[in-house]
C-alpha positions as CSV (number, residue, x, y, z in Angstrom):
1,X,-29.7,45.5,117.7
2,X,-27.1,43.2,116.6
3,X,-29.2,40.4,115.7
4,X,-31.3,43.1,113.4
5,X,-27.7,44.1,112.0
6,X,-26.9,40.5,111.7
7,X,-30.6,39.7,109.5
8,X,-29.9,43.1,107.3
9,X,-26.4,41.8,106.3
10,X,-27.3,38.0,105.4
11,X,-31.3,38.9,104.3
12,X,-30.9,41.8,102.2
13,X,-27.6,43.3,101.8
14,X,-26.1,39.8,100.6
15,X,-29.0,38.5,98.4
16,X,-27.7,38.8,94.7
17,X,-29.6,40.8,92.7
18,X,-30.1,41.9,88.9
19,X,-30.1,45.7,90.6
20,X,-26.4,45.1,90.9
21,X,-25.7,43.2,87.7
22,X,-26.3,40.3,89.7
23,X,-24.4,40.8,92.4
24,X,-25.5,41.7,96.6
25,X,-26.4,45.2,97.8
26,X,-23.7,44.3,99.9
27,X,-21.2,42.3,98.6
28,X,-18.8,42.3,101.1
29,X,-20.8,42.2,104.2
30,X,-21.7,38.6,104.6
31,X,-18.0,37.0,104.3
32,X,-17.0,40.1,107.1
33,X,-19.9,38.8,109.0
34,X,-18.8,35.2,108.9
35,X,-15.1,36.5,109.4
36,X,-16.1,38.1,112.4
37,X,-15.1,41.3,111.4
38,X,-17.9,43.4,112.1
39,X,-18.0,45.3,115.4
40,X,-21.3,46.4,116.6
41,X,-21.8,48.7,119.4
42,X,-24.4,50.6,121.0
43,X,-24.6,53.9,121.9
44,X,-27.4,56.2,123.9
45,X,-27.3,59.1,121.6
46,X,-25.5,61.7,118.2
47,X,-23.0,63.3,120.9
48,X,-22.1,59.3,121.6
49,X,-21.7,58.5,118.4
50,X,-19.4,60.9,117.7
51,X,-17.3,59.8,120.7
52,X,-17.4,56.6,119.8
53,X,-16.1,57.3,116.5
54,X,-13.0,59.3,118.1
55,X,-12.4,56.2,120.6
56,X,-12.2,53.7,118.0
57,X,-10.0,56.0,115.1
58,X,-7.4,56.6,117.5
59,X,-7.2,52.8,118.6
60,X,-9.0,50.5,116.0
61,X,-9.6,47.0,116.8
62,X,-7.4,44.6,115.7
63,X,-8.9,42.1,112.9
64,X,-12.4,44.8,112.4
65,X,-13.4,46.0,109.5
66,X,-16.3,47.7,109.8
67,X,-17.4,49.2,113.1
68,X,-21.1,49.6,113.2
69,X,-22.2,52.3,116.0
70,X,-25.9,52.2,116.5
71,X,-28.5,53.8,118.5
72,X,-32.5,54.1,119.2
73,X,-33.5,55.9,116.2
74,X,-35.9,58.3,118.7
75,X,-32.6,59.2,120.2
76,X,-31.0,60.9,116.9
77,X,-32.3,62.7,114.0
78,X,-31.8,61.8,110.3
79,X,-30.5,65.4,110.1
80,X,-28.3,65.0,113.6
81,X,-27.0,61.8,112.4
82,X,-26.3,63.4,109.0
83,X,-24.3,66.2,110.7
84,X,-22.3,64.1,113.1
85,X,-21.2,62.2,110.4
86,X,-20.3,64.7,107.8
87,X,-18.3,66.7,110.1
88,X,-16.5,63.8,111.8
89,X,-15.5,62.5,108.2
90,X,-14.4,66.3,107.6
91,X,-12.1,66.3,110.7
92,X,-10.9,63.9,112.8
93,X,-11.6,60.8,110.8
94,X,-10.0,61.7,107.6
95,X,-6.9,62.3,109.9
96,X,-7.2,58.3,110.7
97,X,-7.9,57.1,107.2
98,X,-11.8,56.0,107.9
99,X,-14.6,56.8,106.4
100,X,-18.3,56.8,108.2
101,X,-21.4,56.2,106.7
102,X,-25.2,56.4,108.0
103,X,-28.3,55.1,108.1
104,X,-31.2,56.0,109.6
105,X,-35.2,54.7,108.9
106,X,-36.5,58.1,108.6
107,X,-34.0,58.7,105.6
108,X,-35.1,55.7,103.3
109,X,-32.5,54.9,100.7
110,X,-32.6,53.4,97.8
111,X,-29.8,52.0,95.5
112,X,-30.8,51.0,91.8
113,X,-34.1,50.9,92.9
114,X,-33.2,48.6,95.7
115,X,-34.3,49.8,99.4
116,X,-30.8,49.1,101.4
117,X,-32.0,50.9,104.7
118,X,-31.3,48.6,108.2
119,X,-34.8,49.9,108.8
120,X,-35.0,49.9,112.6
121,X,-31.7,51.5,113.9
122,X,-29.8,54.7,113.6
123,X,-26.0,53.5,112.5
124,X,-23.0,54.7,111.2
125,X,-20.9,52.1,109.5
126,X,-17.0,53.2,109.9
127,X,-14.8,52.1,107.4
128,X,-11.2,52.2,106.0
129,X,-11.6,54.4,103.3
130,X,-9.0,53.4,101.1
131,X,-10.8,49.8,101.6
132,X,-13.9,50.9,100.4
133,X,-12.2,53.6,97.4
134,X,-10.2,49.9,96.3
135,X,-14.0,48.1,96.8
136,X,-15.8,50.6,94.6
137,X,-13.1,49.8,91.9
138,X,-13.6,46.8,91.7
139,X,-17.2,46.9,91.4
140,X,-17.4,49.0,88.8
141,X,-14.8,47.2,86.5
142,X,-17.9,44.5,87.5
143,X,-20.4,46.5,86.8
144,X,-22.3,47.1,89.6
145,X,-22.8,50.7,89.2
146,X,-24.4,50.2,86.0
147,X,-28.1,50.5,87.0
148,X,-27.5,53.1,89.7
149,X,-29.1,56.6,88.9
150,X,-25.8,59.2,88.1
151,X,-26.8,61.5,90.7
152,X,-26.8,59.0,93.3
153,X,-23.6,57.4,91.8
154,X,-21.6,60.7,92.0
155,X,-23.0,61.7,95.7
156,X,-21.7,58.1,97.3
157,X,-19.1,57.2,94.8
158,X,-17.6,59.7,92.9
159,X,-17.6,62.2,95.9
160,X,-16.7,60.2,98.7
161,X,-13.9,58.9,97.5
């Protein structure tokens, strides 16, 4: 798994593109990669992911960034990932500042036209929100929003933040 995390970051997410005016998927992952500050870790199923969530908010590792929590994607639902997420972002990890995101392969996703799925794991990637609110700024004073569909703009940008 973390080798397949490790490809996705440096083969698609950090590959500039004209999608994103020419700019990655991702264009913060590959320097956080390098940085070490990406934590991946493995988990059996959607009740450990949401344990794993609540062990790490209430004692985040020192120097991480971004904790990446994945899983078998037979073990977890699109729909069960979708809920533990949502609900954890509701409660518990709003309390700690983080925001979580997911990805699974049976939900593909598509960003200006641009297919940013992993592809062959179930994850949720937890974040400092405010880091990722601050990120999004500057992006779109870039412009890197400007290809992106509205409604898919407002349902990750505009109303996660």
């Amino acid at each position: 798994m973390e080798s397949d995390i490790q490809n996705w970051i440096v083969e698609r997410l950090s590959v500039s593109l004209p999608n994103f005016n020419n700019m990655p998927a991702c264009p913060f992952a590959k320097q956080a990669l390098v940085d070490q500050k990406i934590k991946i870790v493995s988990v059996t199923d959607h009740n450990s992911i949401a344990e794993t969530m609540k062990q790490y908010a209430s004692a985040w590792p020192e120097n991480i960034e971004v904790l990446v929590i994945g899983c078998d994607p037979e073990l977890v639902t699109s729909k069960e990932l979708s809920d533990v997420v949502e609900t954890s972002n509701a409660t518990f990890l709003k309390d700690h500042g983080l925001l979580a995101l997911e990805d699974h392969p049976s939900e593909p996703e598509y960003a200006a036209g641009y297919h940013v799925n992993e592809g062959n794991w179930a994850l949720v990637l937890l974040q400092s929100k405010e880091k990722i609110v601050s990120a999004r700024k500057i992006l779109d004073r870039r412009g890197y929003y400007k290809n992106w569909d509205q409604e898919y703009y407002k349902e990750v940008v505009l109303d996660r933040s």
